[in-house]
C-alpha positions in Angstrom: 0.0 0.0 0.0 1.2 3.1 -0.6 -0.9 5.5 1.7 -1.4 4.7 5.2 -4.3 2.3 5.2 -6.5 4.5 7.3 -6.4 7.4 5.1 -7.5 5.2 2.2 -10.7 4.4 3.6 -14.1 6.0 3.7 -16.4 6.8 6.8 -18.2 3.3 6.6 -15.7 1.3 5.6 -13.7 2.6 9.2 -16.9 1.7 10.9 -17.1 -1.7 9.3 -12.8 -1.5 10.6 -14.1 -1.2 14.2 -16.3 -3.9 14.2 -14.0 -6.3 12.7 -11.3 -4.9 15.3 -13.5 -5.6 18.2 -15.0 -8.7 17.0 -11.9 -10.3 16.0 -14.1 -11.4 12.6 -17.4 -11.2 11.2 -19.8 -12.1 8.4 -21.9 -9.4 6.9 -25.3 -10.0 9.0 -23.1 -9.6 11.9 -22.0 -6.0 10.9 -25.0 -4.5 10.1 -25.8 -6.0 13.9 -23.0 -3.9 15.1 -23.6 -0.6 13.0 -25.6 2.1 15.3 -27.5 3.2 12.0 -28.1 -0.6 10.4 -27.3 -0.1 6.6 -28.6 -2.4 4.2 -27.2 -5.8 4.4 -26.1 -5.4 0.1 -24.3 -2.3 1.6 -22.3 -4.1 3.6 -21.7 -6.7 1.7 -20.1 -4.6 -0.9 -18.5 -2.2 1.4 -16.7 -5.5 2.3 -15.3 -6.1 -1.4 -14.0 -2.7 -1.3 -12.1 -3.2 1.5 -10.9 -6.5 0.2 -9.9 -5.1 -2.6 -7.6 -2.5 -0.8 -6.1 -5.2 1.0 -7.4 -4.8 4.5 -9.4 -7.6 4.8 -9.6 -11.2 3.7 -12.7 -13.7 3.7 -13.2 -17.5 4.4 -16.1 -19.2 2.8 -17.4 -20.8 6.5 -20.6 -23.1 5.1 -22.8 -20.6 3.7 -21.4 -17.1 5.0 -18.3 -15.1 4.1 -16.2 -14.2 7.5 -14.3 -11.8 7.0 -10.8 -10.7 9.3 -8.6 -7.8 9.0 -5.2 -8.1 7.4 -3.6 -5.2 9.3 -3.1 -4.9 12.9 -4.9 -2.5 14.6 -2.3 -0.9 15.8 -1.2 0.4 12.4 -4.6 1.1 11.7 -4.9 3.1 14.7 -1.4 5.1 14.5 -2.2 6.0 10.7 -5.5 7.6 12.1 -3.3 9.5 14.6 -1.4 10.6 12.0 -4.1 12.1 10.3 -6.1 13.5 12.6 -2.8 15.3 14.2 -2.2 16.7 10.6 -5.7 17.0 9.6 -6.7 19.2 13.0 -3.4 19.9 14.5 -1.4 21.4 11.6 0.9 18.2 12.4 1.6 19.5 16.4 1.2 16.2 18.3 1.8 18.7 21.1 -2.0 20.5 20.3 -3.5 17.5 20.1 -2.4 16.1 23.4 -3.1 19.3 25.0 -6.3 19.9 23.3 -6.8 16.3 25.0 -5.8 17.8 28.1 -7.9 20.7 28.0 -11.1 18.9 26.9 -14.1 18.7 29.2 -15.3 15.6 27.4 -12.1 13.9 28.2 -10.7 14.9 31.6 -8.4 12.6 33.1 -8.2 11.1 36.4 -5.3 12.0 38.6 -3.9 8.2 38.2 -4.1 8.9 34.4 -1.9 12.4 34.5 0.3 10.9 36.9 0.9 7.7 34.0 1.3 10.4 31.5 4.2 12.5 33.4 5.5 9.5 33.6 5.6 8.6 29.8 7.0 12.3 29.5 9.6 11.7 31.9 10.5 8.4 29.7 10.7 10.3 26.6 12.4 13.2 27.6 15.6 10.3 28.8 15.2 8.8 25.2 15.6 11.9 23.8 18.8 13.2 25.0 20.4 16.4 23.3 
């Protein structure tokens, strides 16, 4: 691939992502199970040869289904959306975006959390020496 593999893919094909992620693997009837706003079970379906197609899923003919399981991990999934969200809404300042994170009423951290996160500061500021 030559983008990351998040930025390649469309609202509902992320959402179709998560479920996979959190199930571990699914057939199509599952999905639509799993999807807040239930699409159409053909949408779904063909959502699911799109993202086979771009290489981020696989299927398995399991008796009379399709079950379908991501090809990449999550965790590169999840650091390419990082990446663009940081650069999409941060101008590319990881710094904003942990601060905004900070900051954010929706997302206030407990004191055991902040005190985890100095701590990861702490770690990278010894990595990084001058």
């Amino acid at each position: 691939m030559t983008q990351p593999p998040q930025n390649q893919l469309s609202r509902r094909e992320r959402q179709i992502m998560d479920v996979l992620y959190r199930l571990g693997e699914a057939g199509a009837a599952e999905i639509v199970d799993h999807l807040s706003d239930r699409p159409a079970y053909n949408s779904v379906r063909v959502t699911l040869g799109i993202l086979e197609r771009k290489g981020v899923v696989r299927h398995r003919r399991e008796a009379n289904r399709y079950v379908y399981t991501p090809t990449v991990p999550a965790e590169t999934m999840r650091e390419s959306a990082l990446r663009h969200l940081v650069r999409t809404f941060f101008r590319g300042s990881s710094s904003k975006a942990v601060l905004t994170l900070l900051d954010s009423p929706s997302t206030r951290l407990s004191k055991e959390e902040l005190s985890e996160l100095a701590a990861w500061v702490e770690a990278a500021k010894r990595e990084q020496r001058p």
